[in-house]
BADREN-181994 format. One record per residue: residue in one letter; residue number from 1; x, y, z of N, C-alpha, C in turn. Coordinates in Angstrom, 3 decimals. Layout:
# residues N
resn,resi,n_east,n_north,n_up,ca_east,ca_north,ca_up,c_east,c_north,c_up
A,NUM,X,Y,Z,X,Y,Z,X,Y,Z
...
This chain:
# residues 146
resn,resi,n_east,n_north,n_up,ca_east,ca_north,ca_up,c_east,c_north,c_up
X,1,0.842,-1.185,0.000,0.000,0.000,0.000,0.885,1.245,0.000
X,2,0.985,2.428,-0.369,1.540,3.925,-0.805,1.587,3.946,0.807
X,3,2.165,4.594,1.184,2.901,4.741,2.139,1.866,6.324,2.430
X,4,1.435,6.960,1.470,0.884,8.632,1.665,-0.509,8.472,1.965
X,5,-1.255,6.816,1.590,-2.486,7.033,2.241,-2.810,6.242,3.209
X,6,-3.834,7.424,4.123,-4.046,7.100,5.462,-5.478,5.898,5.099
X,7,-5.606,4.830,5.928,-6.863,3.741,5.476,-7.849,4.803,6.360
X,8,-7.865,5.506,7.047,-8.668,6.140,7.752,-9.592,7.208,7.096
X,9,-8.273,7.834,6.374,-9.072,8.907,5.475,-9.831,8.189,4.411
X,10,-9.214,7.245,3.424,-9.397,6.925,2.620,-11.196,5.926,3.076
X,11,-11.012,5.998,3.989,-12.429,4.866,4.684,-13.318,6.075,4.679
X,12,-12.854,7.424,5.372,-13.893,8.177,5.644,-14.332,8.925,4.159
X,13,-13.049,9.060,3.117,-13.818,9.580,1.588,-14.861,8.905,0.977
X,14,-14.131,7.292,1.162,-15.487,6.276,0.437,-17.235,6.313,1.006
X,15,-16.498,5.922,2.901,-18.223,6.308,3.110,-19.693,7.585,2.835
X,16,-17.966,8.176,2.782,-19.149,9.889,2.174,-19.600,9.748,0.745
X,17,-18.728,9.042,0.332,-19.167,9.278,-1.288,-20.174,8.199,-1.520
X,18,-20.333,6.949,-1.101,-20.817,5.982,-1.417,-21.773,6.414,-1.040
X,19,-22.449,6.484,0.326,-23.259,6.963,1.247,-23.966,8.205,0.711
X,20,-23.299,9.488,-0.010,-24.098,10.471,-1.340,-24.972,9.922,-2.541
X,21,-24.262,8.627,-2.820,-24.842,7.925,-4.186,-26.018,7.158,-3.467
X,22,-25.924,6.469,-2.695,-26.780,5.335,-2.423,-28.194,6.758,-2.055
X,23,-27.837,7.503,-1.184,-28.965,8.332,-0.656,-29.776,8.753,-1.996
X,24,-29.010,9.594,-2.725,-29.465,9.732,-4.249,-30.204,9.083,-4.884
X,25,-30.002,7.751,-5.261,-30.601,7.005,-5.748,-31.797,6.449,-5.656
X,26,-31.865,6.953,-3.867,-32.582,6.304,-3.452,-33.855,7.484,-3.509
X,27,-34.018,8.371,-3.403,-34.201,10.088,-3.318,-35.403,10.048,-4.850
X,28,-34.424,9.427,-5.886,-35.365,9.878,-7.000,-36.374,8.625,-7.224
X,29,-37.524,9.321,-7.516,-38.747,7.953,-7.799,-38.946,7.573,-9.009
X,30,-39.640,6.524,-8.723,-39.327,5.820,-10.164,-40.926,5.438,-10.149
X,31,-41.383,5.322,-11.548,-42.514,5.703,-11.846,-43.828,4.148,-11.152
X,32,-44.348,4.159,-10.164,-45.574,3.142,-9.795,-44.715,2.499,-8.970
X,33,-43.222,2.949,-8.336,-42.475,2.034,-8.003,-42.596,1.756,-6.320
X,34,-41.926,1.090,-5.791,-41.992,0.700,-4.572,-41.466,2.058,-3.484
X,35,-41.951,2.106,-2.026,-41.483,2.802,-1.055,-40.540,2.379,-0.466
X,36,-39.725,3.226,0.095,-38.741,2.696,0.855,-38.899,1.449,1.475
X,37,-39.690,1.780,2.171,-40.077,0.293,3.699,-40.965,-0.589,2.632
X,38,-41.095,-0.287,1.738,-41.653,-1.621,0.836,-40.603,-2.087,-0.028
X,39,-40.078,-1.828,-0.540,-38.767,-2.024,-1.157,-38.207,-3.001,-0.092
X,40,-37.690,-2.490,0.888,-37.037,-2.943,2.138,-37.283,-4.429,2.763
X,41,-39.002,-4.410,2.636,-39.695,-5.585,2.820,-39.195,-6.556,2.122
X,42,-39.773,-6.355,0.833,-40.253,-7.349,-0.310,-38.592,-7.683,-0.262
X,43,-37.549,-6.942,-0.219,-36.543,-7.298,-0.847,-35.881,-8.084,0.514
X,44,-35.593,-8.267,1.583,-35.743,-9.033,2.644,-36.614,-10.431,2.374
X,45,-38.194,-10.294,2.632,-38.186,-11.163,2.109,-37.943,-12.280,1.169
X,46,-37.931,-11.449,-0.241,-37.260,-12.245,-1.295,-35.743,-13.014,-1.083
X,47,-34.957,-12.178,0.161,-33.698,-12.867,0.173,-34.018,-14.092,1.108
X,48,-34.524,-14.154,2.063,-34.652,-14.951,3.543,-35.513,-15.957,3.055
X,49,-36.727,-15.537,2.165,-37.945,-16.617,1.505,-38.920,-16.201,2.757
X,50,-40.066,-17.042,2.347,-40.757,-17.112,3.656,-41.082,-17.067,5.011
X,51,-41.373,-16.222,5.965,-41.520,-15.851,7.047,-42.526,-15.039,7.776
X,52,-42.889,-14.918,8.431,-43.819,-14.198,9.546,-43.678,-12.760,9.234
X,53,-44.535,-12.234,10.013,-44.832,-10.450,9.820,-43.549,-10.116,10.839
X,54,-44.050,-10.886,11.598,-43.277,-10.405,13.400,-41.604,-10.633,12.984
X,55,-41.406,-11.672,12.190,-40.058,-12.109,12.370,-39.170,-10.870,11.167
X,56,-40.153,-10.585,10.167,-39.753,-9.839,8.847,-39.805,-8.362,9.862
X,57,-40.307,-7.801,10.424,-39.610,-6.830,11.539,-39.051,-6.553,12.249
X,58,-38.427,-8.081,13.015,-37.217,-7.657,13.523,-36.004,-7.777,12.600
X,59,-36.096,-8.468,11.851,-34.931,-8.603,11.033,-34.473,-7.259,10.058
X,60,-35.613,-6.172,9.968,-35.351,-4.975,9.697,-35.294,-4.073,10.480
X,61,-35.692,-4.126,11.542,-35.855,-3.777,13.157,-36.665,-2.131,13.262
X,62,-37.851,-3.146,12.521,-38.941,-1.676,12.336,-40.190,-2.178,13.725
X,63,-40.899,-1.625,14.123,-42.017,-1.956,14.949,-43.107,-3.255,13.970
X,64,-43.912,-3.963,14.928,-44.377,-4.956,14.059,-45.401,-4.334,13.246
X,65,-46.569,-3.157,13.922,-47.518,-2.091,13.514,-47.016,-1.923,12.098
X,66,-45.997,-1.585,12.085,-45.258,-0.692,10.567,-44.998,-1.419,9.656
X,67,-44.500,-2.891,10.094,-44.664,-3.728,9.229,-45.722,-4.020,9.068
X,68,-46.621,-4.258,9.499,-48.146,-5.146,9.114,-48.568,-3.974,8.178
X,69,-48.290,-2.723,8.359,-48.964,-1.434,7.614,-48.285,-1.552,6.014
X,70,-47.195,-1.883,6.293,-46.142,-1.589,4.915,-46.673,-3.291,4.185
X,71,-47.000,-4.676,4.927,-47.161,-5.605,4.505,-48.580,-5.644,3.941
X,72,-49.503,-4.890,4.258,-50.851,-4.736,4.022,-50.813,-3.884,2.641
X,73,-50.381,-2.968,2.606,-50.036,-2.385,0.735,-49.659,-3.254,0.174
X,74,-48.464,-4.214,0.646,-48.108,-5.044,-0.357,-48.982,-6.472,-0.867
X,75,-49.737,-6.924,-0.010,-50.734,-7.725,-0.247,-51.918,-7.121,-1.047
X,76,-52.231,-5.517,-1.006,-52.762,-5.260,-1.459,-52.919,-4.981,-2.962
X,77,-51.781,-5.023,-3.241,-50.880,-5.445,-4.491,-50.269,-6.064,-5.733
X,78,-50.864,-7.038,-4.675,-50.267,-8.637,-5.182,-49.102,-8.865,-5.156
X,79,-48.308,-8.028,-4.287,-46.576,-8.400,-4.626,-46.571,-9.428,-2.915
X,80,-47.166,-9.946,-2.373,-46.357,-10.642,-1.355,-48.460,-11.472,-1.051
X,81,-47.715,-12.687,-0.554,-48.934,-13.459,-0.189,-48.918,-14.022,0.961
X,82,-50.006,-14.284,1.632,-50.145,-14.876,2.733,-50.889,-16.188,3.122
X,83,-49.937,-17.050,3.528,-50.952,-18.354,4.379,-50.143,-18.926,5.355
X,84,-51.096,-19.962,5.593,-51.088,-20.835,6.959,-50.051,-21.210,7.155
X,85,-48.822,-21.014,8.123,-47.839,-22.054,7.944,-47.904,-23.035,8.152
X,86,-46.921,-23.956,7.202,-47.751,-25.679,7.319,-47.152,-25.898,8.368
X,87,-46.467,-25.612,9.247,-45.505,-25.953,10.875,-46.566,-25.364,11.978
X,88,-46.960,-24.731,11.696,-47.990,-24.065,12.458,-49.710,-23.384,11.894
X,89,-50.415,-24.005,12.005,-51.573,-23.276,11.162,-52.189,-22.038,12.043
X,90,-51.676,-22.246,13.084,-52.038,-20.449,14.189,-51.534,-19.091,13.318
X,91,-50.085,-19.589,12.228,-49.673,-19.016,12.414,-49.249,-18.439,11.050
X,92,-49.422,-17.346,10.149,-49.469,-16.897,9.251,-47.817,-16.369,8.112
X,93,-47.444,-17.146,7.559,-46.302,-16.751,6.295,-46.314,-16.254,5.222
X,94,-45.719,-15.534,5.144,-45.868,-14.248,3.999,-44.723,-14.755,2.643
X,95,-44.540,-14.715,2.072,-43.777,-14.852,0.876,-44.242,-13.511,-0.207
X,96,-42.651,-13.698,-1.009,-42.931,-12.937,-2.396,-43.751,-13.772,-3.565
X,97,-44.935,-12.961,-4.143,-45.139,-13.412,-5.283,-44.527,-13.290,-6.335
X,98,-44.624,-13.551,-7.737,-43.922,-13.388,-9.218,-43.726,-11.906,-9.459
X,99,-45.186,-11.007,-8.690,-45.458,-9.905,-9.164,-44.807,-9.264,-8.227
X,100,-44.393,-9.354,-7.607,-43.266,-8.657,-6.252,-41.881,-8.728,-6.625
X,101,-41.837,-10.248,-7.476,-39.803,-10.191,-7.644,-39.638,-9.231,-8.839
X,102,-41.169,-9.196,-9.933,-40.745,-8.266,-11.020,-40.691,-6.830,-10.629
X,103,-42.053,-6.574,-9.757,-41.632,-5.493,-8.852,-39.826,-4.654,-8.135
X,104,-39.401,-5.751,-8.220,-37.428,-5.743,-7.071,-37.090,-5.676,-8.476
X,105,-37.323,-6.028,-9.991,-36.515,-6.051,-11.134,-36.962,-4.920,-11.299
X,106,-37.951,-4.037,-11.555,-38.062,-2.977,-11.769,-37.429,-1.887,-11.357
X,107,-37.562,-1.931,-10.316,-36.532,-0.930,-9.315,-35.570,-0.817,-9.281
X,108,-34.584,-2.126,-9.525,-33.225,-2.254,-9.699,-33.025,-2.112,-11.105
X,109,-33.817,-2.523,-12.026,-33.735,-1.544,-13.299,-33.603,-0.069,-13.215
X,110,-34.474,0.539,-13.178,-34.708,1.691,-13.064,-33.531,2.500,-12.157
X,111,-33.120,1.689,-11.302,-32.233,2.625,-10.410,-30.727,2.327,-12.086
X,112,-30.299,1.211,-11.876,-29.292,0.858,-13.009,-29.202,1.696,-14.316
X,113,-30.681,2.473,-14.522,-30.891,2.826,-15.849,-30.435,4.447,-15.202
X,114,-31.040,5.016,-14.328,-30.669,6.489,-13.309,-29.150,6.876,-13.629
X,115,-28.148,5.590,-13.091,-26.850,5.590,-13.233,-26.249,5.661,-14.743
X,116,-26.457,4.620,-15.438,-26.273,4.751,-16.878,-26.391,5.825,-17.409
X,117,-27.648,6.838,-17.260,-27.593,7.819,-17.706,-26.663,8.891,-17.128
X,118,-26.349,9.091,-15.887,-25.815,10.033,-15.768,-24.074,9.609,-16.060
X,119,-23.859,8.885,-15.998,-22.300,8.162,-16.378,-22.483,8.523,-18.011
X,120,-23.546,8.532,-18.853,-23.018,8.736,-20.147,-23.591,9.911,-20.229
X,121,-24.030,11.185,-19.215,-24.151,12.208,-19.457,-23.319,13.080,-20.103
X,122,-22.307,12.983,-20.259,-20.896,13.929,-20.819,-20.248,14.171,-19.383
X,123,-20.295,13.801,-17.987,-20.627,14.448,-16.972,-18.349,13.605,-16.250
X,124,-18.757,13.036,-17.551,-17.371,11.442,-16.742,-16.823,11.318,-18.491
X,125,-15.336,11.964,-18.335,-14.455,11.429,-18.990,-14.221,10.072,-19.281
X,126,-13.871,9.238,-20.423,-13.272,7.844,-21.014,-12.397,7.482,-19.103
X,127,-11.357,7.942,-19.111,-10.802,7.547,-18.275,-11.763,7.356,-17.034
X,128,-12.403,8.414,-16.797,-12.562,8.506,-15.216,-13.902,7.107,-15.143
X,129,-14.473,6.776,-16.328,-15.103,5.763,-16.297,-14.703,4.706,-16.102
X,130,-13.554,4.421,-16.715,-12.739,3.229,-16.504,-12.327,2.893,-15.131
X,131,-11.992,4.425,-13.917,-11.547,3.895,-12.939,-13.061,3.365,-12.180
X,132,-13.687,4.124,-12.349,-15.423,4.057,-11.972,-15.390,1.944,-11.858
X,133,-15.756,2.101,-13.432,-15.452,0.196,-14.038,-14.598,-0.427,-12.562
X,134,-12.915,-0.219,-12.680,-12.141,-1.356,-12.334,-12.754,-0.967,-10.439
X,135,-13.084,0.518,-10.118,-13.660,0.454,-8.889,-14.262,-0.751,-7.911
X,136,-15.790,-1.011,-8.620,-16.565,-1.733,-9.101,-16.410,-3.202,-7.744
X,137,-15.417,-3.844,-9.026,-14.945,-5.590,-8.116,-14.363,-4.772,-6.467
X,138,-13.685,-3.778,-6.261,-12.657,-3.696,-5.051,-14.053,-3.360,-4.123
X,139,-14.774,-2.439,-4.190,-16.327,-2.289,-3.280,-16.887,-3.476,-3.065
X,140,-17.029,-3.929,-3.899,-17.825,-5.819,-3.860,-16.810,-6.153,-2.331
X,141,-15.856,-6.735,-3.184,-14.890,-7.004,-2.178,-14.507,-6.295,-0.686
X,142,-15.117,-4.944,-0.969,-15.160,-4.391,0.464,-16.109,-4.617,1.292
X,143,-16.943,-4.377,0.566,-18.473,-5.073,0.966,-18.321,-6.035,2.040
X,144,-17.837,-7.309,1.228,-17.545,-8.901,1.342,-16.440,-8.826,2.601
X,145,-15.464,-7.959,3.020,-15.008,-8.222,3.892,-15.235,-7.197,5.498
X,146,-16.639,-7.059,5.665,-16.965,-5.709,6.381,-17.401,-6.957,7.325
């Protein structure tokens, strides 16, 4: 490693910058598209699969009220369904439907398409794209070792 950079600074430039983009992205709407805490949901669920109201709130560590509120649009929807769990029939499991994961493709389209455009705005030199590009894998990888 260069001997001139500090991992400290260099930790505190990335989180600001990353942390500007992600907020951004998140900031602009996208047309019929999901809310934050629905986004949040569906996309939780979709990773974990099937689970409870109660359990899909702590694992985002929202109140259960807020979930049942944010899970009730989404049923209302058709993006997430509900039944009996077969382990328990007291006891109610929520899953993503088809129309919920295209829902998470949409969004992640749309956000992907946000970026694209402004990267080929004129806004980013040949080069500075390229470092953008080889960026890319080393974030993954930072990600991956947090």
């Amino acid at each position: 490693m260069n001997d001139d950079l500090d991992p400290d600074e260099v930790a505190s430039v990335l989180l600001a910058g990353l942390s500007a983009l992600i907020r951004r992205v998140r900031q602009v709407p996208v047309d019929g598209g999901l809310t934050m805490p629905e986004r949040t949901a569906l996309s939780h669920l979709d990773r974990s699969g099937p689970t409870t109201s109660s359990a899909l709130a702590r694992q985002v560590q929202i109140t259960a009220q807020a979930m049942g509120a944010t899970l009730s649009a989404l049923r209302a929807r058709g993006l997430v369904d509900r039944r009996p769990d077969p382990n328990d029939g007291r006891r109610m499991v929520l899953s993503v439907t088809d129309a919920g994961r295209q829902a998470l493709r949409d969004k992640r389209n749309a956000r992907m398409e946000l970026i694209a455009r402004s990267l080929t705005s004129g806004a980013f030199t040949p080069a500075e794209l390229e470092h953008l590009a080889s960026a890319a894998p080393l974030l993954e990888r930072l990600a991956q070792h947090i």
